[in-house]
C-alpha positions in Angstrom: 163.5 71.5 99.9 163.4 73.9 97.1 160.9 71.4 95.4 158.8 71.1 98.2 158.7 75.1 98.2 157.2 75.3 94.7 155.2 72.4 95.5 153.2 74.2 98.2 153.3 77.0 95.8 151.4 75.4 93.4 149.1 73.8 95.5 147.9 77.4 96.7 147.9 78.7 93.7 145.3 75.9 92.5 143.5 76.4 96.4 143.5 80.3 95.3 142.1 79.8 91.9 139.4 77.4 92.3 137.8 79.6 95.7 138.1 82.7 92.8 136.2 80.6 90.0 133.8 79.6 92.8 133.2 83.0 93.9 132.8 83.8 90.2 129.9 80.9 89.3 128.4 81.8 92.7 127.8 85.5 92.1 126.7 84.9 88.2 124.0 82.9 89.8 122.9 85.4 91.8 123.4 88.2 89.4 121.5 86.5 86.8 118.5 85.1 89.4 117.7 89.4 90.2 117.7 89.5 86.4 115.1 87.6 85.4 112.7 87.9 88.1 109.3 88.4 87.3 106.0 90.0 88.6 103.6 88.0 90.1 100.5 86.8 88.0 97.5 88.0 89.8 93.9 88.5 88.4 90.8 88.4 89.9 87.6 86.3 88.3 84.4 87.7 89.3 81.2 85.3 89.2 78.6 88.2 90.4 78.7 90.6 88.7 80.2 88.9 85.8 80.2 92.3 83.4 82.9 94.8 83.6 80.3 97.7 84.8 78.3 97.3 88.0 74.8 98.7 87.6 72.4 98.4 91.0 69.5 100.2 92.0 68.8 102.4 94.8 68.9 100.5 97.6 69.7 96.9 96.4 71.7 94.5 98.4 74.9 94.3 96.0 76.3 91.0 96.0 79.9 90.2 95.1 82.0 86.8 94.7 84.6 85.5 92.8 88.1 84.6 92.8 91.8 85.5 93.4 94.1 83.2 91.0 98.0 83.4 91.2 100.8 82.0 90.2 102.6 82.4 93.8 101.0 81.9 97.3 99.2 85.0 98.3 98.7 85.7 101.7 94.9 87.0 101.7 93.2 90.5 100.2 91.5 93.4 101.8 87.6 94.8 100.2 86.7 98.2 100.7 83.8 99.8 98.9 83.4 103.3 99.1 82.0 106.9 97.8 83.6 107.6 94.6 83.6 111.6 95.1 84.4 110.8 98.8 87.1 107.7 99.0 87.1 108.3 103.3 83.2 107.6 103.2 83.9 103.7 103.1 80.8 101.7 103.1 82.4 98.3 103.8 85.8 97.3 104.6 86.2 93.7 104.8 89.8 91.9 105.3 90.7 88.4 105.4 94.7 86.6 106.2 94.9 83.5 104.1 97.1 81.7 101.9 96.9 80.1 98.7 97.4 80.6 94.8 93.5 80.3 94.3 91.6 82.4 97.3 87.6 82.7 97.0 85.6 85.5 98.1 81.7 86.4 98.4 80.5 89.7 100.3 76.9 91.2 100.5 76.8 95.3 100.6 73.2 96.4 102.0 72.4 99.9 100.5 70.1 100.6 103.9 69.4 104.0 104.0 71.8 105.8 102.4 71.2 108.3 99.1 72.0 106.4 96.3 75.3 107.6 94.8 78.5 106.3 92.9 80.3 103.8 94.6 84.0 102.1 94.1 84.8 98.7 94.7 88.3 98.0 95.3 90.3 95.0 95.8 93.8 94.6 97.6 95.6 91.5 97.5 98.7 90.5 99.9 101.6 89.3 97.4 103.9 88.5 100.9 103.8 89.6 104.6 106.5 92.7 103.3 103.4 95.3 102.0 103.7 93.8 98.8 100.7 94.1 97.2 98.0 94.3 94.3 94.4 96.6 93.8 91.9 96.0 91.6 89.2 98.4 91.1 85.6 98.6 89.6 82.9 101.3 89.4 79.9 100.3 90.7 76.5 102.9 89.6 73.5 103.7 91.0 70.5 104.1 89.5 
């Protein structure tokens, strides 16, 4: 009887040590996966215009396309173009919900009637459905 006693002993002590190691390698997983996360990689390649300033004319149809490139599934990207002096004076707000790592886009700004005037292009991009997200920006001038 006494045998059997340290027997079962034993046995729970081994039970009791291998959950603690398992709890141990489980949570050095986890500890070390918050470590090395990383940022997304996002950029944006612009085909028009292809230069880093945007120079139009007074009253020109601006033209814009390119594409969004990431290393994780985005989850679409929101233009707005708007008075530089006057960010609430938006000219164009375009949105679109998509997914992918490579997302195109093309948009055409009209000038119409309005005095010509420094303008600010700015791109958001969707990392996840959580608010996550990415803005580019670019001046555009008037001439």
């Amino acid at each position: 009887m006494n045998l059997s006693k340290n027997t079962i002993s034993v046995n729970n002590l081994f039970r009791l040590g291998f959950l603690c190691l398992t709890v141990a390698h489980f949570g050095a997983c986890t500890q070390e996966g918050k470590e090395s996360e990383q940022k997304e990689e996002v950029s944006v390649i612009f085909n028009n215009p292809t230069s880093e300033s945007w120079v139009i004319q007074a009253r020109d149809t601006l033209y814009i396309s390119g594409t969004i490139v990431s290393d994780v599934n985005l989850h679409g990207y929101e233009i707005s173009v708007f008075e530089t002096e006057n960010p609430t004076d938006r000219w164009l707000t375009r949105s679109r919900h998509t997914h992918g790592q490579t997302i195109p886009f093309e948009i055409s700004i009209p000038r119409e009637e309005r005095p010509c005037s420094s303008l600010t292009f700015s791109m958001k991009v969707a990392i996840d459905h959580n608010g996550n997200e990415l803005e580019f920006k670019r001046q555009i001038i008037c001439q």
